[in-house]
C-alpha positions as CSV (number, residue, x, y, z in Angstrom):
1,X,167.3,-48.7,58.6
2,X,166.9,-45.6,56.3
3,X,169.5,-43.1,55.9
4,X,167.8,-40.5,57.5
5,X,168.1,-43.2,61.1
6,X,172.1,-43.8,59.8
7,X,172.7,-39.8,60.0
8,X,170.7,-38.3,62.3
9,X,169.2,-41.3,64.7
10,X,165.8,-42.5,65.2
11,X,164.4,-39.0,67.0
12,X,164.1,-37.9,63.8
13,X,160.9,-40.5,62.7
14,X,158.9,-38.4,65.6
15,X,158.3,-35.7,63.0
16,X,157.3,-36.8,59.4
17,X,159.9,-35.0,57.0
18,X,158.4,-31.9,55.2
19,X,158.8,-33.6,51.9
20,X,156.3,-32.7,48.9
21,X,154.5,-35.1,46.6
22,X,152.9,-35.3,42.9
23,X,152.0,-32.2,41.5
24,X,150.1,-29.0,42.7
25,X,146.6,-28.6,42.8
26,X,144.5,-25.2,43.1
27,X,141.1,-27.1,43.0
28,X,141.4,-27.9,46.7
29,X,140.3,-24.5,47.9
30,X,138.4,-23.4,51.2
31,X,135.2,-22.0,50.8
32,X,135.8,-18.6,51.3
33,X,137.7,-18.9,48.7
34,X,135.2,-19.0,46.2
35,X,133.5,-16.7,47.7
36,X,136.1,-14.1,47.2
37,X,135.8,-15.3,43.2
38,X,131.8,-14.6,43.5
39,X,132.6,-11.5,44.8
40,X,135.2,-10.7,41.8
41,X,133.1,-11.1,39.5
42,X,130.2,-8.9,40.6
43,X,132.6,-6.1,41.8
44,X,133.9,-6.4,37.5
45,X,130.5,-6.5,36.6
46,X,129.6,-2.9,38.7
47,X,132.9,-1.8,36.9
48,X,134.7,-1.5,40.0
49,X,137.7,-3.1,38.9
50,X,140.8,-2.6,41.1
51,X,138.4,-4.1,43.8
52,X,137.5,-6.9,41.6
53,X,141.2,-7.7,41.3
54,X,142.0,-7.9,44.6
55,X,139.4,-10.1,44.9
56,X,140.5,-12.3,42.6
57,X,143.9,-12.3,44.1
58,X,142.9,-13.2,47.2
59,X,141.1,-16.3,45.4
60,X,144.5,-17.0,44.0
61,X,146.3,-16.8,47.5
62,X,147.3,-20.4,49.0
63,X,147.9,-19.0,52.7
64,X,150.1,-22.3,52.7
65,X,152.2,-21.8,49.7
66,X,152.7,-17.7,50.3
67,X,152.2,-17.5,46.5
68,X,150.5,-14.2,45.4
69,X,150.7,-10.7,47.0
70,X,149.0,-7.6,46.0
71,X,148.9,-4.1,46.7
72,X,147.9,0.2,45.8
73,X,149.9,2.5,45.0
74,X,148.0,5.3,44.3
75,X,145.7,4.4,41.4
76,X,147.3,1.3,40.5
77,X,147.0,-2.9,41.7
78,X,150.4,-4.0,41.8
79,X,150.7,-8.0,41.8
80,X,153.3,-10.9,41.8
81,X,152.4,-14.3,41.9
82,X,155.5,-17.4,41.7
83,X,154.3,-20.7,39.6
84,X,157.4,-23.0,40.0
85,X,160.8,-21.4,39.2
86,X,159.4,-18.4,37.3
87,X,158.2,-15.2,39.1
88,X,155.0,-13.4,37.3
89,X,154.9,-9.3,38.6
90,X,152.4,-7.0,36.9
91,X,149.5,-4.0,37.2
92,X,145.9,-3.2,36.9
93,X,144.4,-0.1,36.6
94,X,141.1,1.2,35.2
95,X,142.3,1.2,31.6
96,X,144.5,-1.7,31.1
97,X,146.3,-5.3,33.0
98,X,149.7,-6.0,32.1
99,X,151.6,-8.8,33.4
100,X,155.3,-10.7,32.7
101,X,157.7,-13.1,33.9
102,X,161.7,-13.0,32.7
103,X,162.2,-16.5,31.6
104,X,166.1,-16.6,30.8
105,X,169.1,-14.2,29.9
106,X,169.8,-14.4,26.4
107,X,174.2,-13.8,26.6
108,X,174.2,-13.8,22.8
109,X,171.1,-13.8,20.1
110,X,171.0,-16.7,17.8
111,X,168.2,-17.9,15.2
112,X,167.7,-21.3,16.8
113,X,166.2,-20.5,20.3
114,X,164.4,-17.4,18.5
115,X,162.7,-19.6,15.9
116,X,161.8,-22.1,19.2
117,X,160.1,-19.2,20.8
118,X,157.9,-17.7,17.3
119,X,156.5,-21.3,16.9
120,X,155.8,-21.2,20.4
121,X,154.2,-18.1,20.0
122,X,152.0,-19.5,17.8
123,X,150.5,-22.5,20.2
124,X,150.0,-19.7,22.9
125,X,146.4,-18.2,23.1
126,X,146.6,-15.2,25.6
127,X,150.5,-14.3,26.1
128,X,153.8,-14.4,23.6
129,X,157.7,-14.7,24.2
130,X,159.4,-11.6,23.3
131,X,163.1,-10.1,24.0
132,X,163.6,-7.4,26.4
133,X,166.0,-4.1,25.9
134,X,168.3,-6.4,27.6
135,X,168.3,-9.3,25.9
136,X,166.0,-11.0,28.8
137,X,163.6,-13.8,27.3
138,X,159.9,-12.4,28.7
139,X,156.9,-13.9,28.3
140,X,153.9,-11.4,28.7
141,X,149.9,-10.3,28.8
142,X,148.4,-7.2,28.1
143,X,144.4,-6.5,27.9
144,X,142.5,-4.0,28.3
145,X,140.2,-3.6,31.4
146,X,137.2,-3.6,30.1
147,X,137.6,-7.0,28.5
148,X,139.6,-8.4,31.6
149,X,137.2,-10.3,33.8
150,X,138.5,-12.4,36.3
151,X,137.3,-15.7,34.2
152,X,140.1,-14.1,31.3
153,X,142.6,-13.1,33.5
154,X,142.5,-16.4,35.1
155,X,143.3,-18.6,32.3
156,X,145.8,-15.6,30.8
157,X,147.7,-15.7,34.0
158,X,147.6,-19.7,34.0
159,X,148.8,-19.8,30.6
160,X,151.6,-17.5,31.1
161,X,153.0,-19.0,34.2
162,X,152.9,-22.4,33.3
163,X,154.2,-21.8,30.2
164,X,157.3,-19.3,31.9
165,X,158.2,-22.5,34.6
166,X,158.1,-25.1,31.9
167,X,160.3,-23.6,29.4
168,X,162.9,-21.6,31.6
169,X,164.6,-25.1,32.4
170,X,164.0,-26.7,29.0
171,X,165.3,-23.7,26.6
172,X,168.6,-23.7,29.2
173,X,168.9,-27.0,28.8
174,X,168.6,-26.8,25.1
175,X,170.6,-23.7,24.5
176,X,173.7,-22.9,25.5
177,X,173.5,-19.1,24.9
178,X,171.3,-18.7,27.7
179,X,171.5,-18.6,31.1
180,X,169.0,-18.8,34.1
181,X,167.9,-15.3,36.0
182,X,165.5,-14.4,39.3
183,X,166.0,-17.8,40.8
184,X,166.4,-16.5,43.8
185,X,162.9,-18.0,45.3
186,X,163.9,-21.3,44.4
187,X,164.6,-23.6,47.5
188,X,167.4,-26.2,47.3
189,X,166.8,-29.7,48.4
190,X,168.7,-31.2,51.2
191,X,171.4,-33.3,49.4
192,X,170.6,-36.0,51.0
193,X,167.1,-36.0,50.0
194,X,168.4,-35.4,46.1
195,X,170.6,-38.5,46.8
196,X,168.0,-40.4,47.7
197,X,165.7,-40.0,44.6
198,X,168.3,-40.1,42.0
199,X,168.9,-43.5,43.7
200,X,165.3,-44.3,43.6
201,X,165.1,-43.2,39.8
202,X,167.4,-45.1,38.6
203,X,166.7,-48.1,40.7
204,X,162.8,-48.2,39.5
205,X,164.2,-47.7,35.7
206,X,166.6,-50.7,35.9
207,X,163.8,-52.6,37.8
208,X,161.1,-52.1,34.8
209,X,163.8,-52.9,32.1
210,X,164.8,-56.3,34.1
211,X,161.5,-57.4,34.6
212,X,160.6,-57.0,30.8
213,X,164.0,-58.3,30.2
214,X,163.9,-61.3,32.2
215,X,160.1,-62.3,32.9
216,X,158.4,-65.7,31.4
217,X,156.1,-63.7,30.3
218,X,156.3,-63.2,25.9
219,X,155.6,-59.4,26.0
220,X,155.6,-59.6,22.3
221,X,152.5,-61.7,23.0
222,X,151.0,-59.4,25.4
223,X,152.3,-56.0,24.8
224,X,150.0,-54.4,27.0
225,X,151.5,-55.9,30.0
226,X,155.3,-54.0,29.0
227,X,152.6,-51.1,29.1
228,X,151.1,-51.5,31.8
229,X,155.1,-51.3,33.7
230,X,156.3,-48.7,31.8
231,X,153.5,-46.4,32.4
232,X,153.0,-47.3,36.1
233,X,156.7,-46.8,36.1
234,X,156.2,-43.5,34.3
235,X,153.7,-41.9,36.7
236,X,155.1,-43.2,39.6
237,X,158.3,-41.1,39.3
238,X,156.2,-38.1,38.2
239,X,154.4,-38.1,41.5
240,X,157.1,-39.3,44.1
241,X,160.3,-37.5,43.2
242,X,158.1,-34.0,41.9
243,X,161.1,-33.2,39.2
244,X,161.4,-30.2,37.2
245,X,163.1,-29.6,33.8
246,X,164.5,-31.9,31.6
247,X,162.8,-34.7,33.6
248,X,159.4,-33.5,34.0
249,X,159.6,-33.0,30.3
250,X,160.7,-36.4,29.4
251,X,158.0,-37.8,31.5
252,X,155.1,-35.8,29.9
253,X,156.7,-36.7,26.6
254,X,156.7,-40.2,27.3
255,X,152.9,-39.8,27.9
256,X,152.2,-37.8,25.0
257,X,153.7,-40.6,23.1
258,X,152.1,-43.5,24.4
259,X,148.7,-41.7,24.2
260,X,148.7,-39.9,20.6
261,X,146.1,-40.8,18.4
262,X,148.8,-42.2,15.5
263,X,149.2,-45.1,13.6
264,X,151.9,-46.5,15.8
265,X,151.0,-50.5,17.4
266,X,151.6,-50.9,21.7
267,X,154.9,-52.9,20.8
268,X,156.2,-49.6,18.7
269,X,155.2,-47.5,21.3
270,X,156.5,-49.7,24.1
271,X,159.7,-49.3,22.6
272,X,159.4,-46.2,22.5
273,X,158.9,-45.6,26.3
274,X,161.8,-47.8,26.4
275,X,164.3,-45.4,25.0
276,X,162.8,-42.3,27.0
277,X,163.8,-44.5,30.4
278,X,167.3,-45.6,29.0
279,X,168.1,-42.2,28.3
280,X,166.7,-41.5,31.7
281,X,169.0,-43.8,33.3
282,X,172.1,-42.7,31.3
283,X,171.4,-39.5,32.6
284,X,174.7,-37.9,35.3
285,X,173.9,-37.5,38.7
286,X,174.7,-33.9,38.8
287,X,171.7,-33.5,36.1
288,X,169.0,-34.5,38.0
289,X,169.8,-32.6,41.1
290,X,170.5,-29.3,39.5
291,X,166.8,-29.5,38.6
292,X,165.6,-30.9,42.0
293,X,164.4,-28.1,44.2
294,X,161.4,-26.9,46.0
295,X,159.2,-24.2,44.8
296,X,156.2,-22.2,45.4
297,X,152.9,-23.0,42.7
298,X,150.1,-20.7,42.1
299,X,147.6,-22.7,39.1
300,X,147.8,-26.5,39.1
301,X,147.8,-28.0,35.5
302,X,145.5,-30.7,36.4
303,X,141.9,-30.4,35.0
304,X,139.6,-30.9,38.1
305,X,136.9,-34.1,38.4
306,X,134.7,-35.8,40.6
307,X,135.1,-39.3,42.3
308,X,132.7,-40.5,39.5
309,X,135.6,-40.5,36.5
310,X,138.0,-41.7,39.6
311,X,135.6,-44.7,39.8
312,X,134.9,-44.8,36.0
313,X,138.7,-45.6,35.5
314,X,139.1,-48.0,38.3
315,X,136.2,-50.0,36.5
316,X,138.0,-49.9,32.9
317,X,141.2,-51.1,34.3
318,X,141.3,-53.0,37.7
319,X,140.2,-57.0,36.9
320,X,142.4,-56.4,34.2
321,X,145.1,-57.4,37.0
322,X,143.4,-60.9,37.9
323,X,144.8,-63.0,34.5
324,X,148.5,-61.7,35.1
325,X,148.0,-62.4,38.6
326,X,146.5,-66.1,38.8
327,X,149.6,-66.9,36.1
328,X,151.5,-65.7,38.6
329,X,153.4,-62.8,36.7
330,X,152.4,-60.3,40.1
331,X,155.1,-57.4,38.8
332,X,152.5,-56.7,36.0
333,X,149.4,-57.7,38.2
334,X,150.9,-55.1,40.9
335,X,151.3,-52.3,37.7
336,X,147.8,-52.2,36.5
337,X,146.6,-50.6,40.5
338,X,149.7,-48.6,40.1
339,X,148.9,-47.6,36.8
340,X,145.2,-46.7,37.8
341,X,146.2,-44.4,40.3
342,X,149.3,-42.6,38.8
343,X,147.5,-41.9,35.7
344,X,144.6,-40.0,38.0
345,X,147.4,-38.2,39.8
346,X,149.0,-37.6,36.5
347,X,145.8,-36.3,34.5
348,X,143.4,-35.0,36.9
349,X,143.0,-32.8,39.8
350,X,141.0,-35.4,41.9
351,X,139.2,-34.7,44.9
352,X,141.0,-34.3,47.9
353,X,140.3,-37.4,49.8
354,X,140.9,-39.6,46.9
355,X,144.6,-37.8,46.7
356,X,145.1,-38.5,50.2
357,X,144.3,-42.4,49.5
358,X,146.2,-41.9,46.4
359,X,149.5,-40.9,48.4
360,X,148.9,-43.8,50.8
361,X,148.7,-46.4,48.7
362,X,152.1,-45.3,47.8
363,X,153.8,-45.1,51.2
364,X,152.2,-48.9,51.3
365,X,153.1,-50.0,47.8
366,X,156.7,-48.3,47.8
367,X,157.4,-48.5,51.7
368,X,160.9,-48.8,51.3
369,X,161.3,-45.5,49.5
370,X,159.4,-44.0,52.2
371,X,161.3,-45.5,54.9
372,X,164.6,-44.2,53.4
373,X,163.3,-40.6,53.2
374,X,162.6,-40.9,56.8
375,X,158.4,-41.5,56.6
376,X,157.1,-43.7,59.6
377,X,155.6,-46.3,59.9
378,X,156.5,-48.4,57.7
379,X,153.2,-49.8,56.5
380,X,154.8,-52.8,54.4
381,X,157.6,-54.3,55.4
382,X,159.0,-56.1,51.4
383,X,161.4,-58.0,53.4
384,X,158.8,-60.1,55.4
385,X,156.0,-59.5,53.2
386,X,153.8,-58.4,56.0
387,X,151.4,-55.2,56.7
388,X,151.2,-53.0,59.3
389,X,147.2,-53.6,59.8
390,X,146.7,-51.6,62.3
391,X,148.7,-48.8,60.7
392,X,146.9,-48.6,57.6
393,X,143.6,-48.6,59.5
394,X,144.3,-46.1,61.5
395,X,145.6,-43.7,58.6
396,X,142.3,-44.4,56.5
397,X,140.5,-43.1,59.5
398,X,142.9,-40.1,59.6
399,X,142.5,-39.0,56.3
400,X,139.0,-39.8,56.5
401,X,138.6,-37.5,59.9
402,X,141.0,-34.5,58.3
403,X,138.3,-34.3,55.1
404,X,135.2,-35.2,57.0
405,X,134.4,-31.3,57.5
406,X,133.8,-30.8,53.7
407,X,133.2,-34.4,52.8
408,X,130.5,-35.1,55.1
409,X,129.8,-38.5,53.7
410,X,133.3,-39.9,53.9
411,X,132.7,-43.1,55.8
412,X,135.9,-45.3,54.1
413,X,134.9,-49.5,55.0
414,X,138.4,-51.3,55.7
415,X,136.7,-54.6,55.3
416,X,137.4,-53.9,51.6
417,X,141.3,-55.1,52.3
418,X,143.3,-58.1,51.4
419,X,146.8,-58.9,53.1
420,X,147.5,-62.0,51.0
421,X,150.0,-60.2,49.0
422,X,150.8,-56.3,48.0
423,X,149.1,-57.7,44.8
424,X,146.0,-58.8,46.5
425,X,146.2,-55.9,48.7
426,X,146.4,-53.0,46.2
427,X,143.3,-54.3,44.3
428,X,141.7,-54.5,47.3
429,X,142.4,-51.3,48.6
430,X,141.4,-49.8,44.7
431,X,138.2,-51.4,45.4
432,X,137.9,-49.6,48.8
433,X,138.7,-46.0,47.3
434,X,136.2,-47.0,44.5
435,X,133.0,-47.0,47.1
436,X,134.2,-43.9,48.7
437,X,130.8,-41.4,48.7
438,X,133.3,-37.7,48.3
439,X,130.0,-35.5,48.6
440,X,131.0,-32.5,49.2
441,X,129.1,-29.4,50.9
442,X,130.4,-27.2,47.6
443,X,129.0,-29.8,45.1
């Protein structure tokens, strides 16, 4: 029984908790959406700007996440938009866009988070960090109109946000002499749900370290199997527990690392991923959940792409399972699916049936976690080693249904599964996703 049955009885599995997963997308729009975007850009191109603007605001807006409002005053397009923990406010007019978000309060200036910010400044294309008259760390934009077409402000206001909500948690982190400010949008977790992942971290880290610890297996001999864990293991707690700050960080790190084009052999960098966990695990309680909280995303940082590079990575990867798994070493045989679709998650903005699967595969894969945040049914029950058949038939069909009005060819075959074991039924299931036809009526 999970503790969400202990506390507040079984009523409670009626109504699937309103819990959100892996990281935001803004690919996964309606179609009137783009057509407020066509419409943006020919109002900018018959110089009617103010209209093109709101336009492209309104191709911004995610009527479910409440993110962007604009409005006139007078001669002027006022805007705010909110991309994570960071709040982005600005205004158009026929001469010039200008747009900001206050990143921290700076309660005394010192060289070190200033000299941060300047070679920050210099990665940055269309924004900068600056100091305010009162000592607030900004980031901002500025451009004038006539060179501000929707396609620019698009990727200024993506660059600014994302970079404002990555850095507000990381330079507090880093710097004592600053402090957080307009967090007031920010929505706190439920304890118990903060409880419950810090539980779940830290569980899944000691798991990966035992199982390279104490497997048969010589992953000196086969170092791409320890990779295998520890990036499955990596993606995985990007996608379930959604952190923010020094987490989020550590994770992307831990990718940056593995992936860099260096001189650096799959032992080195195994080790490496190693240390980013350990320190993970050494990590206080109280850390992670003052940086778990639920918050309201405008741009997704995910590059979009079709079912074709979903299926293109499924091929590179999946038999690699089958030798781990006939020598019986199933943790790293059960990885390498795992692997396959939290690096999709991770990278890509996938279509949106194939992150519905996605999500599936772990409430099957990682049932218990599910259970224990109050998810129903359970679809794999780790104690008995058995599947809920039915279950999972019934929620491919669902997902397949809920898309079916822009994926008209979405016709998922279920024959495709294998209950033998999770193993057996993850590749299975991979294999299933794989000859998915996602045409869409906007493709």
């Amino acid at each position: 029984m999970g503790l969400f049955d202990k506390l507040f009885g079984s009523s409670n599995r009626i109504q699937q908790p309103n819990i959100q997963f892996g990281r935001y997308s803004d690919s996964h729009k309606e179609s009137e959406k783009y057509e407020y975007w066509e419409k943006s850009l020919k109002k900018f191109d018959e110089k009617e700007y103010l209209q093109a603007y709101q336009d492209f605001f309104s191709y911004l807006k995610d009527e479910q996440e409440a993110n962007v409002r604009c409005w006139l005053e007078g001669t002027q397009l006022h805007f705010e938009l909110f991309q994570g923990s960071k709040k982005i406010t600005g205004i158009a007019n026929q001469k010039q866009v200008k747009a900001e978000a206050r990143v921290a309060k700076a309660n005394e200036l010192k060289e070190n988070f200033m000299k941060r910010l300047l070679a920050q400044n210099h990665d940055l294309q269309y924004s900068r960090f600056a100091l305010d008259e009162d000592n607030h760390i900004i980031i901002s934009f500025d451009t004038y109109t006539l060179d501000g077409s929707p396609y620019k402000l698009y990727y200024a206001l993506k660059e600014l946000a994302s970079q404002a909500d990555k850095m507000d948690d990381l330079l507090i982190d880093e710097f004592d002499c600053l402090s957080a400010i307009e967090t007031g949008h920010i929505r706190e977790l439920p304890e118990l749900e903060k409880k419950i992942k810090h539980a779940y971290i830290v569980k899944e880290i000691q798991k990966a370290v035992d199982t390279i610890d104490n497997s048969k297996l010589n992953f000196n001999q086969y170092p791409g199997a320890a990779a295998y864990i520890w990036l499955h293991l990596n993606y995985k707690l990007d996608f379930l527990t959604r952190p923010e700050g020094f987490m989020m960080e550590a994770l992307e790190r831990a990718h940056r690392l593995y992936f860099a084009k260096d001189d650096k052999s799959t032992l080195k960098k195994n080790e490496i991923l190693r240390n980013e966990f350990i320190e993970l695990l050494q990590r206080p309680a109280n850390e992670y959940f003052k940086e778990m909280y639920s918050v309201t995303t405008t741009f997704g940082i995910t590059s979009p792409v079709s079912h074709d590079r979903v299926i293109a990575f499924i091929d590179g990867e999946l038999d690699n399972m089958d030798w781990y798994y006939d020598n019986g070493y199933h943790d790293v045989a059960l990885a390498i699916p795992g692997y396959i679709v939290g690096f999709c998650l991770f990278n890509y903005a996938v279509p949106k049936p194939d992150k519905d699967y996605f999500l599936l595969f772990y409430e099957i894969t990682e049932s218990a976690y599910f259970k224990t945040l109050g998810f129903s049914p359970q679809y794999y029950n780790p104690s008995t080693k058995t599947f809920d058949r039915k279950g999972i038939k019934r929620r491919i069909k669902q997902i397949a249904e809920k898309n079916s009005k822009q994926f008209v060819e979405l016709h998922p075959d279920t024959s495709y599964l294998v209950y033998s074991s999770l193993a057996s039924f993850a590749k299975s299931y991979l294999q299933m996703i794989r000859a998915l036809n996602t045409f869409s009526k906007l493709d």
